[in-house]
N, C-alpha and C positions, 0 to 999 in steps of 0.2 A: 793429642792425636789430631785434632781441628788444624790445628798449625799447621801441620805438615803437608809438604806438595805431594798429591800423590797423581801416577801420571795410568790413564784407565785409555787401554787401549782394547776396543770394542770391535768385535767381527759381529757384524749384520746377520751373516747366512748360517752363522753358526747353528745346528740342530732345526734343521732345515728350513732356514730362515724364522726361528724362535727369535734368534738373538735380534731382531731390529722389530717383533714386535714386545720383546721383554725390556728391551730396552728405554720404552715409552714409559714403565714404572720406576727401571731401576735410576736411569738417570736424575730424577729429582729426589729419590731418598739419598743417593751419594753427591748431590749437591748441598743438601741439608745437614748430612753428615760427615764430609770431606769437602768444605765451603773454598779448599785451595787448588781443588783437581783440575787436572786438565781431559778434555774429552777428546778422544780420536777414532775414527774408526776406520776400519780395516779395508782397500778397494780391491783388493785382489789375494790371493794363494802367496804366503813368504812375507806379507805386504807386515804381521805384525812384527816379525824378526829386524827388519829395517827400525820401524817405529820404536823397540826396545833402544836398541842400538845408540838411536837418535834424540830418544829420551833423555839417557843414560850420559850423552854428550853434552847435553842441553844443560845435566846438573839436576834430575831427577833420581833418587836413591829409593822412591816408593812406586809400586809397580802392582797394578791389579789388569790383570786379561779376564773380558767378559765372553765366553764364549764354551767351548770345551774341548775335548782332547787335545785336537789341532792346534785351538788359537793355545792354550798352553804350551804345546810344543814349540808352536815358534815364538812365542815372547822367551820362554825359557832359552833356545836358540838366540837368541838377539842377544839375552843378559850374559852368554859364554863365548857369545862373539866378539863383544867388546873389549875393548882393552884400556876403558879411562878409568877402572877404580876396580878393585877386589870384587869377585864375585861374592863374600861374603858382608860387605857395604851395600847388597841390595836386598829390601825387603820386596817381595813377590806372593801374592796371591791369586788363583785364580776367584772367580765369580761364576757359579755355574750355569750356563743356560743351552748346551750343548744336549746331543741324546742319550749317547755311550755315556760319556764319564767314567770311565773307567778310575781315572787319576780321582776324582773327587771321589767314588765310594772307597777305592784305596783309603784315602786318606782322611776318610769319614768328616768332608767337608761340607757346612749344612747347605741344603739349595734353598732355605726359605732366608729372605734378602735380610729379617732384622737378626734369626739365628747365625748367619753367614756374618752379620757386622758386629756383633757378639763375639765370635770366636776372633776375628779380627783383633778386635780392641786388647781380650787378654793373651793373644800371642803377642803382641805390640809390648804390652806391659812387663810382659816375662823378660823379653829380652832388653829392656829399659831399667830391671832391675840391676 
C-alpha cells in the first residue's frame, strides 16, 4: 500500500474551517504512511470536482478527500465526471474532518486518523485479494 500514488485532495474550510487546522496533523501521518501522495487543497466551492477530474487524468486511480459532506460530494462528483478509466478503477475514501458527516457515520467510517488508516489498509486488502 506504500507504493501506491495516492492523490489527497484537502478542503481547508471544511467543518468550519477544522479541515486546515486538522490538517497540520493529518498531513504528516499520511506522509509517513502514503510516502507517494500528492497533497492539494481546495480554493474555492466545486474546486475539488475539477481536482478529481484532474487527478484521474493525470493517472491517479487512489483518491482520499479530506474534508466532509461536501468535499466528498464533489470529489465523488469529479470521479463520475470523468471519462478516462471505469469508475470502478478508482479507489476513494473519504478522511473525516467535516461537522455533519453524515456519509462517514452512514458508513461507520472511523474519524480517529490511525483507526481511519486501519480500515483503509484492510479494504485495500480485500479487494487485492
Amino acid at each position: 500500500m506504500q507504493n501506491e500514488k495516492w492523490f489527497v485532495i484537502v478542503n481547508p474550510a471544511a467543518g468550519n474551517g477544522a479541515g486546515a487546522k486538522y490538517w497540520k496533523k493529518i498531513k504528516p501521518f499520511l506522509q509517513a504512511h502514503l510516502p507517494n501522495s500528492v497533497f492539494v487543497l481546495t480554493e474555492y466551492s466545486g474546486h475539488a470536482i475539477l481536482l478529481a477530474k484532474e487527478a484521474i487524468q493525470q493517472g491517479f486511480r487512489h483518491l482520499i478527500g479530506v474534508g466532509g459532506d461536501g468535499t466528498n460530494n464533489e470529489v465523488i462528483n469529479g470521479i463520475f465526471a470523468q471519462s478516462e478509466v471505469p469508475i470502478a478503477a478508482i479507489t476513494y475514501t473519504l478522511l473525516p474532518v467535516g461537522t455533519g458527516n453524515d456519509w462517514v457515520r452512514t458508513h461507520r467510517i472511523p474519524r480517529s486518523l490511525e483507526a481511519w488508516f486501519q480500515m483503509l489498509k484492510k479494504v485495500i486488502q480485500f479487494f487485492m485479494m
